[in-house]
MARBA-3410 file (N, C-alpha, C, O; in Angstrom, 1 decimal):
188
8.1,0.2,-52.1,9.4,0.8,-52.0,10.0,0.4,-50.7,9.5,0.2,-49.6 ~ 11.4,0.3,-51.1,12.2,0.0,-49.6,11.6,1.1,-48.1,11.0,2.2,-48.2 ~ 11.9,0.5,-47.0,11.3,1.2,-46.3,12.2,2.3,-45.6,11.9,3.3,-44.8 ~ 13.2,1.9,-46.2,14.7,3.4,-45.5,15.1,4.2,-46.9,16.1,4.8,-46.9 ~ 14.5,4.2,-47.9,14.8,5.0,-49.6,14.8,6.5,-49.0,13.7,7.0,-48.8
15.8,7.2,-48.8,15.6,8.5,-49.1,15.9,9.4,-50.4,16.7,8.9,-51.2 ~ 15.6,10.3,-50.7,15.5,10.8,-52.1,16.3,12.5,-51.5,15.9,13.4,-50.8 ~ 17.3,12.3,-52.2,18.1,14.0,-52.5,17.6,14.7,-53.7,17.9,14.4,-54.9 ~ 16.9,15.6,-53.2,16.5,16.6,-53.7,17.2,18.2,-54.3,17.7,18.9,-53.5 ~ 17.1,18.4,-55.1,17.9,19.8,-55.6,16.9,20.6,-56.4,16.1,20.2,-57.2
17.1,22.2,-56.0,16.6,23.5,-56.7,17.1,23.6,-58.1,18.2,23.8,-58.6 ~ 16.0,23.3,-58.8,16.4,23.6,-60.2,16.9,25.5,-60.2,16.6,26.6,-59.6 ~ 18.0,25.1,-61.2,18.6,26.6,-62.0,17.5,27.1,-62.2,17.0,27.8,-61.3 ~ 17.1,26.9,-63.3,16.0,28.0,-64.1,15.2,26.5,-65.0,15.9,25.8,-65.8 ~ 13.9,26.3,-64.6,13.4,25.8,-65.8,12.1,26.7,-66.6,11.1,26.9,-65.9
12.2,27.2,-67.9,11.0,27.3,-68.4,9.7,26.8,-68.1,9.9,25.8,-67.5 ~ 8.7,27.0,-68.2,7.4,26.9,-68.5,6.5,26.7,-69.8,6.0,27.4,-70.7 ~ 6.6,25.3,-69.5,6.3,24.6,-70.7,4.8,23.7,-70.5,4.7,23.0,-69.6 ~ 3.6,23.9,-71.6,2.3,23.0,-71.0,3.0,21.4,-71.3,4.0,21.3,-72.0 ~ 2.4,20.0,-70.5,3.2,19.3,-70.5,2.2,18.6,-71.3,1.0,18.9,-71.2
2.7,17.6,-72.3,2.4,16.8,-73.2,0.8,16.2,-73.2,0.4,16.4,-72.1 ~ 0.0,15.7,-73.9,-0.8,15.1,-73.4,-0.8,13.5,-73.2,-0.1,12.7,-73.9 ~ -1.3,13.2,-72.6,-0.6,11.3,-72.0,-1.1,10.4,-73.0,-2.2,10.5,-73.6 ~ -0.2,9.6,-73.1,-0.6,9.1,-74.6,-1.5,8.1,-74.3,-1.3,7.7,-73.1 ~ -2.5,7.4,-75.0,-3.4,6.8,-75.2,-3.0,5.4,-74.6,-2.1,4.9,-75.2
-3.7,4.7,-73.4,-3.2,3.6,-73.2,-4.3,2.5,-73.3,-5.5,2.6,-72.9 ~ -3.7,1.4,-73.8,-5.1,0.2,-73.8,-5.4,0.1,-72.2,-4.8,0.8,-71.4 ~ -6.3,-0.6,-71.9,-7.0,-0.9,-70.6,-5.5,-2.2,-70.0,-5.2,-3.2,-70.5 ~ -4.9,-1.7,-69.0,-3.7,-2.7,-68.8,-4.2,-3.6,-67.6,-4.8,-3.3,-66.5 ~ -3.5,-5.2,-68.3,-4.0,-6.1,-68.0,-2.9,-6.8,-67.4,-1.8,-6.2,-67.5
-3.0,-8.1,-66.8,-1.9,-8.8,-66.2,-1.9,-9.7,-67.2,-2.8,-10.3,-67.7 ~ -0.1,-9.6,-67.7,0.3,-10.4,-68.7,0.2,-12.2,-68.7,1.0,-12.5,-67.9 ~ -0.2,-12.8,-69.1,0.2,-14.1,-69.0,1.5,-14.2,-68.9,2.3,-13.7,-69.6 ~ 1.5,-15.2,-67.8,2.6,-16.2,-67.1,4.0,-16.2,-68.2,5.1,-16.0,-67.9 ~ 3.5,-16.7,-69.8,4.1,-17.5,-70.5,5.0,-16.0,-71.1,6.1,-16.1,-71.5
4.1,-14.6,-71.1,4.8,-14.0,-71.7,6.1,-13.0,-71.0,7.2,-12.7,-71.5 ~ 5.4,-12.6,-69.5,6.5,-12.3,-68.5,7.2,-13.3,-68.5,8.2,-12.7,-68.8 ~ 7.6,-14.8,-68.3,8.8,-15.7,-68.9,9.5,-15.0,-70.1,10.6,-14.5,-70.0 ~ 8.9,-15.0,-71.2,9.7,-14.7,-72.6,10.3,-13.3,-72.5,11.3,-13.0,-73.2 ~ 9.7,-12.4,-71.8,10.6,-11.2,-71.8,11.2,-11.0,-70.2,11.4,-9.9,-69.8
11.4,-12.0,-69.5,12.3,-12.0,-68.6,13.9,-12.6,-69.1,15.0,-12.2,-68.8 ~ 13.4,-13.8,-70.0,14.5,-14.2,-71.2,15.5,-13.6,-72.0,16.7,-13.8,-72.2 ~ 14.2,-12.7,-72.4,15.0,-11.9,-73.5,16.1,-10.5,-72.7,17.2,-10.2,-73.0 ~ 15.5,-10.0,-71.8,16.3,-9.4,-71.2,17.4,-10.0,-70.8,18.5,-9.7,-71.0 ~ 17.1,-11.1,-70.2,18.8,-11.8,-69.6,19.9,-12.2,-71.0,21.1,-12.2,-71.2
18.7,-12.6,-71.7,19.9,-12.8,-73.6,20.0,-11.6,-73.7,20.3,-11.6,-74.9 ~ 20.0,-10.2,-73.5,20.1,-8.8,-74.0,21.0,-7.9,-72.9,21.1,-6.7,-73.1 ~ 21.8,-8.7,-71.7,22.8,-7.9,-70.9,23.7,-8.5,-71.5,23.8,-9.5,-72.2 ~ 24.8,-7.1,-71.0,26.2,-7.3,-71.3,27.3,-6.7,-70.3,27.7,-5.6,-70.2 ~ 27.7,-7.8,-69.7,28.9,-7.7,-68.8,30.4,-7.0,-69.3,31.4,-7.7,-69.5
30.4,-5.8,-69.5,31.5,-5.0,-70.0,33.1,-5.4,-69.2,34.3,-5.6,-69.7 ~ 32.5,-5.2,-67.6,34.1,-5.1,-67.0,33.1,-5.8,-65.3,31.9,-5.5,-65.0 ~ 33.6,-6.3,-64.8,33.4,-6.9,-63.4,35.0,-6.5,-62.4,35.9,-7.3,-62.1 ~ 34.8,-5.1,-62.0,35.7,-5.1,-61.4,37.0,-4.6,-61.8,37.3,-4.6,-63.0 ~ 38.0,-4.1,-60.8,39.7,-3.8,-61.3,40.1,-4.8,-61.9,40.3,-4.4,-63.0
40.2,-5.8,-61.7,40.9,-7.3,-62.4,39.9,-8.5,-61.7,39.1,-8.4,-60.8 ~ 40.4,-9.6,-62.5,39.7,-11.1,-62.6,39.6,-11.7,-61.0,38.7,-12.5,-60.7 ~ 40.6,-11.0,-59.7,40.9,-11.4,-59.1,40.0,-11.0,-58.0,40.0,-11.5,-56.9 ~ 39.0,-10.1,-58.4,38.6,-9.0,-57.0,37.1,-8.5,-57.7,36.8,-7.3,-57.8 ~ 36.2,-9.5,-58.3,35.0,-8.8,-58.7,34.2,-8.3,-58.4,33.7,-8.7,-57.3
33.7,-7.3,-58.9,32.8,-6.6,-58.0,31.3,-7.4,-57.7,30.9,-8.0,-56.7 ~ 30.6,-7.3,-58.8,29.5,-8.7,-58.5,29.8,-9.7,-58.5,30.6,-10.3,-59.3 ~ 29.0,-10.4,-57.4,27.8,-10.0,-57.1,27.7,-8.9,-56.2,28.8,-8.6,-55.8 ~ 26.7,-8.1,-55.7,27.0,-7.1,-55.0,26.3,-7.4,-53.5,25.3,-8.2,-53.6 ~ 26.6,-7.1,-52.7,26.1,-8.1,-51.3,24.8,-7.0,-50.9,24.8,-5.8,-51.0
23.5,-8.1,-50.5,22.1,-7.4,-50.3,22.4,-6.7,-49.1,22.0,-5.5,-49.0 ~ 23.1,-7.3,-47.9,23.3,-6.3,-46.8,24.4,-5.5,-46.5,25.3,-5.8,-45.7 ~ 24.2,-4.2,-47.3,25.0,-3.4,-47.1,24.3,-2.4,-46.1,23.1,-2.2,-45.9 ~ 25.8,-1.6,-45.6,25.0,-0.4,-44.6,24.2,0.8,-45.2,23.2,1.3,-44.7 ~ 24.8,1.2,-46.6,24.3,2.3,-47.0,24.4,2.0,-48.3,25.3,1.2,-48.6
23.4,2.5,-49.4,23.4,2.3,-50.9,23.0,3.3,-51.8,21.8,3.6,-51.9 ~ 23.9,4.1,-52.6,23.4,5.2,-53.1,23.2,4.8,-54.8,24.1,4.7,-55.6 ~ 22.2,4.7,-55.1,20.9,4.6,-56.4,21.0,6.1,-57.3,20.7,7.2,-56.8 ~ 21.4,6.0,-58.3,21.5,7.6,-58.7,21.9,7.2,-60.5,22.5,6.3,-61.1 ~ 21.1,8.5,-60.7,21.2,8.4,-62.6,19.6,8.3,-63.3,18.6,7.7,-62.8
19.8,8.9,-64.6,18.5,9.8,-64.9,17.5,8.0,-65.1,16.3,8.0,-65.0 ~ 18.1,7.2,-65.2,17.2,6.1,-66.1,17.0,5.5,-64.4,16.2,4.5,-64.4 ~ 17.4,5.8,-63.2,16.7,5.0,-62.2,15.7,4.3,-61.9,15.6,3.1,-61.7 ~ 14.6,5.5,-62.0,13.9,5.7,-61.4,13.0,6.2,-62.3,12.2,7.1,-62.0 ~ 13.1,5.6,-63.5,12.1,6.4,-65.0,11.9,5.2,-65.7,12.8,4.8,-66.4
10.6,4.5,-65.6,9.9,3.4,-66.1,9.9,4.5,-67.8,10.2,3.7,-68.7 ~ 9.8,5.2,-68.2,9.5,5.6,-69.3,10.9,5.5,-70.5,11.0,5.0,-71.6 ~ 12.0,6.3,-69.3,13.3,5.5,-70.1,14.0,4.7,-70.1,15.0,4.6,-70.8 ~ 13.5,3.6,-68.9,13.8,2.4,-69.1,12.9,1.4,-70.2,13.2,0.2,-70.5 ~ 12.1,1.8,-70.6,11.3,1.1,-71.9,11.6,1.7,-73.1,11.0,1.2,-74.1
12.1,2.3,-73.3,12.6,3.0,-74.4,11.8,3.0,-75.8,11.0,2.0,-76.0 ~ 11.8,4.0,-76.7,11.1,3.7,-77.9,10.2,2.5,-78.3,10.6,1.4,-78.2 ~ 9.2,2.8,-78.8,8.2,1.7,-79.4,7.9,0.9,-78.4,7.1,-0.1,-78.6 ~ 8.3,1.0,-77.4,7.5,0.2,-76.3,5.6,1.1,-75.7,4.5,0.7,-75.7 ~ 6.1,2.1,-75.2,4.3,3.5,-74.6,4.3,3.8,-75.9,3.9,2.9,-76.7
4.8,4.9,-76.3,4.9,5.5,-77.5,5.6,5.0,-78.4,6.6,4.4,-78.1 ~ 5.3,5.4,-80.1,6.6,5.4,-80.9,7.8,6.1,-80.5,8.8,5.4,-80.7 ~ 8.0,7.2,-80.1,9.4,7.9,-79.2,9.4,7.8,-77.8,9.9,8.7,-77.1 ~ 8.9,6.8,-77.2,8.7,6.6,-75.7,8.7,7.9,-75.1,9.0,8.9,-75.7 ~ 8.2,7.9,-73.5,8.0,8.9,-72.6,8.7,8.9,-71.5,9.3,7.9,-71.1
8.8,10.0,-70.9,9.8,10.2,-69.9,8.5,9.9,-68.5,7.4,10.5,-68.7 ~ 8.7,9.2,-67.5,8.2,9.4,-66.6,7.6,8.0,-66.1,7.8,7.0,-66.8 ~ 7.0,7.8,-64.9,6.5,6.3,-64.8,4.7,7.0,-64.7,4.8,7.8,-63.8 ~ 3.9,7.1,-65.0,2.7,7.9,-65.1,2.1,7.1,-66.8,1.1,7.5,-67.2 ~ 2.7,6.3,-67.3,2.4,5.8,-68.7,2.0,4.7,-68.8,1.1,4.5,-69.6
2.7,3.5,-67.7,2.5,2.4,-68.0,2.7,1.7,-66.8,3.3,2.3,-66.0 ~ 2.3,0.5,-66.6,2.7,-0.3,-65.2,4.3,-1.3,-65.2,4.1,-2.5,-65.7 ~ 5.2,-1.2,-65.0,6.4,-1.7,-64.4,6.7,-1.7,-63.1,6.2,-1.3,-62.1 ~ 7.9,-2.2,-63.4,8.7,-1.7,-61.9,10.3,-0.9,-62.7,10.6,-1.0,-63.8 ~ 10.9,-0.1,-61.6,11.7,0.6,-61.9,13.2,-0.2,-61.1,13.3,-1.0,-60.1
14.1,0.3,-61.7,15.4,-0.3,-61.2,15.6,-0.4,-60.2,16.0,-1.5,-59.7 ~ 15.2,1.1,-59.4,15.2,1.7,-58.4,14.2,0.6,-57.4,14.8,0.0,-56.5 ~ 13.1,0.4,-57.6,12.1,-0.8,-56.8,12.5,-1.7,-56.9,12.1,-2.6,-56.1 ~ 13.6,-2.0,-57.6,13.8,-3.6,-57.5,15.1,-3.6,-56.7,15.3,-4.6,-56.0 ~ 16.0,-2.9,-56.7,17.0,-2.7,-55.6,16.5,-2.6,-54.3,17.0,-3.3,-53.4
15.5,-1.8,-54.1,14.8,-1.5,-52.9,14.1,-3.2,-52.4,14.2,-3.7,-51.2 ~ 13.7,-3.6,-53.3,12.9,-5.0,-52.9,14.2,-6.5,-52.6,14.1,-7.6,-52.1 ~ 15.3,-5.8,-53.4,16.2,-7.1,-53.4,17.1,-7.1,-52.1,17.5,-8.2,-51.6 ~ 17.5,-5.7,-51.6,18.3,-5.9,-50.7,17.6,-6.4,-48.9,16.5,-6.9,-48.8 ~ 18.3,-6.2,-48.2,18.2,-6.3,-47.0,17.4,-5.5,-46.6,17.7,-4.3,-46.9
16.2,-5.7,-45.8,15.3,-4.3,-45.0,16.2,-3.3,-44.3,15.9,-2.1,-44.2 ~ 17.4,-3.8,-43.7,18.1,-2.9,-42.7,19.1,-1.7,-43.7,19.7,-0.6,-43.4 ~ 18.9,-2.4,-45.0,19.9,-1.7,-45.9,19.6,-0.3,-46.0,18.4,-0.2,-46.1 ~ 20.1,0.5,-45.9,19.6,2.2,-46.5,19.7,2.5,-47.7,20.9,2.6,-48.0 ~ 19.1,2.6,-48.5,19.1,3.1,-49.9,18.7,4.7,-49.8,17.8,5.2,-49.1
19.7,5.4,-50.9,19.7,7.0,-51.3,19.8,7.0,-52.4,20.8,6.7,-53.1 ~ 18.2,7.7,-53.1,18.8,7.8,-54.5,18.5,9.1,-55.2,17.5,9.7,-55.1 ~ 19.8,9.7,-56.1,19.6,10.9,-56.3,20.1,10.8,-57.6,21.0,10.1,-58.0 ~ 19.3,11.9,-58.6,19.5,11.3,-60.0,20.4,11.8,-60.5,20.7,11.3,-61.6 ~ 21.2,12.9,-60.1,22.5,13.5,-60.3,23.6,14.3,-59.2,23.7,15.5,-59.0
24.3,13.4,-58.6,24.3,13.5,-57.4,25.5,14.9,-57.5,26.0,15.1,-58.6 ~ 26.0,15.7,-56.3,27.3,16.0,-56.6,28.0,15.3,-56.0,27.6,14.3,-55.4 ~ 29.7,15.7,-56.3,30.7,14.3,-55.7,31.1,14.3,-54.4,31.7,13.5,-53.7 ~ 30.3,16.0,-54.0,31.0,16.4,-52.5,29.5,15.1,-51.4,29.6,14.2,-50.5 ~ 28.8,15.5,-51.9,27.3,14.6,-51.4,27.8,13.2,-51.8,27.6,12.6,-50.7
28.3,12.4,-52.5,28.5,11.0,-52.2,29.7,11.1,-51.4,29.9,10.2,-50.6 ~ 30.6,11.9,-51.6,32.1,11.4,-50.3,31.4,11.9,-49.0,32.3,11.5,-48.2 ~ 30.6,12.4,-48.4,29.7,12.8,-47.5,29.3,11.6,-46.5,29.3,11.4,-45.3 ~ 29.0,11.1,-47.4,27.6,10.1,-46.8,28.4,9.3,-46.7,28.0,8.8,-45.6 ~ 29.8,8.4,-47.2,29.9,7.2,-46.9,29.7,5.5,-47.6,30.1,4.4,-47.3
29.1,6.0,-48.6,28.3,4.8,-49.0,29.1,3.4,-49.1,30.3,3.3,-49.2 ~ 28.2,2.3,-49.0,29.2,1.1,-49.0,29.3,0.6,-50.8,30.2,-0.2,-51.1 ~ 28.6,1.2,-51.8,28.7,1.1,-52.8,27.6,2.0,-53.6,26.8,2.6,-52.9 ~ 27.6,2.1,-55.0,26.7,3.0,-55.9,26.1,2.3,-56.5,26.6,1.2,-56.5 ~ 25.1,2.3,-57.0,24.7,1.8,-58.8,24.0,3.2,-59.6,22.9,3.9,-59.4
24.8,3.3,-60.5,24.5,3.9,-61.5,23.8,3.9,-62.7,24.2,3.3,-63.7 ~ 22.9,4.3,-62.7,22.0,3.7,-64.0,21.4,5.4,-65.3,20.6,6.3,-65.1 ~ 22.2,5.0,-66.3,22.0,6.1,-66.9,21.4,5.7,-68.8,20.6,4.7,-69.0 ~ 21.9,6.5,-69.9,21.8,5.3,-71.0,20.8,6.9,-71.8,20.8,8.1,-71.5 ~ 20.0,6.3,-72.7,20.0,7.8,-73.8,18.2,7.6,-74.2,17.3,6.8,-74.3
18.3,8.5,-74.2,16.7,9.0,-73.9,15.8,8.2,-75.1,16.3,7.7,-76.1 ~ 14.7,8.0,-74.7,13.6,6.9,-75.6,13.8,7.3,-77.2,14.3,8.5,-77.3 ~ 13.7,6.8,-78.2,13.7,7.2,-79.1,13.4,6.1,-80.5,13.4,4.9,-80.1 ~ 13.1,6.3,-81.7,12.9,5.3,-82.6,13.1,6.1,-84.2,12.9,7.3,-84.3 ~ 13.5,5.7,-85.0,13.8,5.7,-86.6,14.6,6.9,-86.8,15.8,6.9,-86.5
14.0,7.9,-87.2,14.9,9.0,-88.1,15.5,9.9,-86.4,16.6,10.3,-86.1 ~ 14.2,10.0,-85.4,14.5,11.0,-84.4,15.8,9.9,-83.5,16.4,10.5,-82.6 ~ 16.0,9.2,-83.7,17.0,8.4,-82.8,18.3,8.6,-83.8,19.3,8.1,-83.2 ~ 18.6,9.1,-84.8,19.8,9.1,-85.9,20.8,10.2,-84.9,20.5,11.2,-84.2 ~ 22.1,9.6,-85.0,22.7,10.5,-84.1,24.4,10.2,-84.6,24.8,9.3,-83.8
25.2,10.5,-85.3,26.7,10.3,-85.4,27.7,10.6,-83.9,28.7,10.1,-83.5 ~ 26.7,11.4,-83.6,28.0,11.1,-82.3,27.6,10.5,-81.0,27.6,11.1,-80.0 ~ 27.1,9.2,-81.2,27.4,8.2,-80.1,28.0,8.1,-78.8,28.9,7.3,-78.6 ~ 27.7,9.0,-78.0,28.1,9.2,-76.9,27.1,9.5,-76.3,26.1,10.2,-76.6 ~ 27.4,8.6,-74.7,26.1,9.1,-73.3,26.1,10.8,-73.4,27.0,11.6,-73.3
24.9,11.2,-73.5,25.0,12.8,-73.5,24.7,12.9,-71.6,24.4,12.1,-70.8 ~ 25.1,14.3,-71.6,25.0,14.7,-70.2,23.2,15.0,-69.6,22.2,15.4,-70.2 ~ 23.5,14.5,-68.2,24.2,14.2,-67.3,24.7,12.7,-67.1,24.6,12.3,-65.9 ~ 25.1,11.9,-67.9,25.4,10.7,-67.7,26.8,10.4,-67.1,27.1,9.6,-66.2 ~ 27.5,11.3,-67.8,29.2,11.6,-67.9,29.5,12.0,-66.5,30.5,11.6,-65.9
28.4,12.9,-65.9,29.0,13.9,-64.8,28.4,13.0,-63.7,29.0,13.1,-62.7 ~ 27.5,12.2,-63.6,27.2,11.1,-62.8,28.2,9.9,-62.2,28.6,9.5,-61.0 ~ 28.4,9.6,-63.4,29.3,8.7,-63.2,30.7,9.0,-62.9,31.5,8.0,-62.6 ~ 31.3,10.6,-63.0,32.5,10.5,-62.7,32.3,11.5,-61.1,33.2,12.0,-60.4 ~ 31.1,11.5,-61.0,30.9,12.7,-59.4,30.7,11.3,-58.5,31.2,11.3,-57.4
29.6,9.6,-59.0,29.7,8.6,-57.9,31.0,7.9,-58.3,31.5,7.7,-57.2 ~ 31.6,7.6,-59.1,32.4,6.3,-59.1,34.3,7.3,-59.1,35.3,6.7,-59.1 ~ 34.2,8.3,-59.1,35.3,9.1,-58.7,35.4,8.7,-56.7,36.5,8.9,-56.2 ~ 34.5,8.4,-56.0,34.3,8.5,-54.5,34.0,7.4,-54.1,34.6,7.1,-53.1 ~ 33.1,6.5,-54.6,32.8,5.6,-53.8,32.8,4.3,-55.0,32.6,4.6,-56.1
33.0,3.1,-54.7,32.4,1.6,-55.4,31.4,2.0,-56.1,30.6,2.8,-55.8 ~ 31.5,1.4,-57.3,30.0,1.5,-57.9,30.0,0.4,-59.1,30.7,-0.5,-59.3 ~ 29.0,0.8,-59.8,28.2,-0.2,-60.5,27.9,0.5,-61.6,26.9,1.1,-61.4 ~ 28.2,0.7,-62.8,27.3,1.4,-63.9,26.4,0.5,-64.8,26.6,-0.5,-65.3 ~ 25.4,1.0,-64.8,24.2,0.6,-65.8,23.7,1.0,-66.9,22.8,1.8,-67.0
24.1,0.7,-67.7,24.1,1.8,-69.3,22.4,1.0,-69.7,22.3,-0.2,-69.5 ~ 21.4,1.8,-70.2,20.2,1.5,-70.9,20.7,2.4,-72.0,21.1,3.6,-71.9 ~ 20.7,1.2,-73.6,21.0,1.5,-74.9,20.4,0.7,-75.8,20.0,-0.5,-75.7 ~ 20.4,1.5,-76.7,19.9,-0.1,-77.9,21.2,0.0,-79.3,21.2,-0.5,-80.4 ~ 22.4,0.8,-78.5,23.2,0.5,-79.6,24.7,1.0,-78.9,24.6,1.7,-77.9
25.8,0.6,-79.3,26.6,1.3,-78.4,27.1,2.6,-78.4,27.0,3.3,-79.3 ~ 27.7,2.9,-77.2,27.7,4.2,-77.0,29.4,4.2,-76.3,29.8,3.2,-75.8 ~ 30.2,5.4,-76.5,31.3,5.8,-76.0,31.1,6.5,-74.8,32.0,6.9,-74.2
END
C-alpha cells in the first residue's frame, strides 16, 4: 500500500446482526503461469471502454498525471477484490470482500502507480462537503453492480443502484474526477 493512503471512516446508521457467510472453498492458490497472467492482462485491455475523455476533444482528462498533490480513491468496487471479480470468478455469485482470493485491488494499484509524495484518500462513499474540504487535485471513482451470475443477475431496470449515483454526484459535483464503472452489461 501507498505509504500516505489514508482511509475516511464513518459510523454506520444502524446495521443488523447477521452470522457472516461461510468462506467459500478455495483450491490451494498458486502462482499463475507467465503465459496466463499475459492472456488475462489482454483480455482486460480488449474489455475497457473509453465512454467520454474529458469536457471536449481539446482538454482530456487522461492521462492522469502520477504526481499529484492530493488523490481521493472512493466508491464501493475500490477497494473490493470480490467485486471487482465479479460472478463465476470465487464463487458462482461472487463474494464481497478481498479475504477470498489473491489479487490486487484498484485501490493498490493507484497506490503503487503514482508518485511516493502523492497523498492518496480513499473513502467508499464520500460526502460532497468532505471532498470540497480537502482540496483534492483529482478523484477516481470506481463503482459498477454487485457480483452476480444467471437467473440472480436478471434485472430490467439497468441502472447503477445506490450508492453509486450519490458517489459520483457528491466526488465529481466538486472536484476532477474519473469514473470507473465495473459491469458485464450496460448500465444507465
Amino acid at each position: 500500500m501507498h505509504p500516505s493512503v489514508s482511509v475516511e471512516t464513518k459510523e454506520p446508521e444502524q446495521q443488523s446482526i447477521q452470522a457472516p457467510p461461510p468462506p467459500p472453498v478455495i483450491a490451494e492458490e498458486k502462482e499463475l503461469p507467465k503465459a496466463h497472467r499475459d492472456l488475462a492482462r489482454e483480455a482486460v485491455r480488449k474489455s475497457l471502454v473509453l465512454l467520454k475523455n474529458g469536457e471536449n476533444a481539446d482538454a482530456p482528462l487522461l492521462p492522469l498525471p502520477k504526481n499529484a498533490g492530493r488523490i481521493l480513491v472512493a466508491g464501493t468496487h475500490a477497494s473490493n477484490l470480490g467485486y471487482q471479480c465479479g460472478g463465476w470468478t470465487i464463487t458462482w455469485q461472487g463474494v464481497n470482500g478481498n479475504n477470498y482470493t489473491a489479487g490486487t485491488t484498484i485501490l493498490s494499484e493507484i497506490s503503487a502507480a503514482v508518485d511516493p509524495s502523492t497523498e492518496i484518500t480513499y473513502s467508499e462513499n464520500p460526502e460532497a462537503a468532505f471532498v470540497k474540504a480537502n482540496n483534492f487535485s483529482y478523484a477516481i471513482v470506481v463503482i459498477g453492480e454487485l457480483p452476480y451470475a444467471e437467473t440472480n443477475g436478471d434485472n430490467l431496470n439497468l441502472t447503477i443502484t445506490e450508492p453509486g449515483p450519490s458517489v459520483i454526484n457528491n466526488v465529481c459535483g466538486t472536484t476532477k474526477c474519473v469514473v470507473v464503472v465495473i459491469s458485464g452489461r450496460p448500465l444507465d
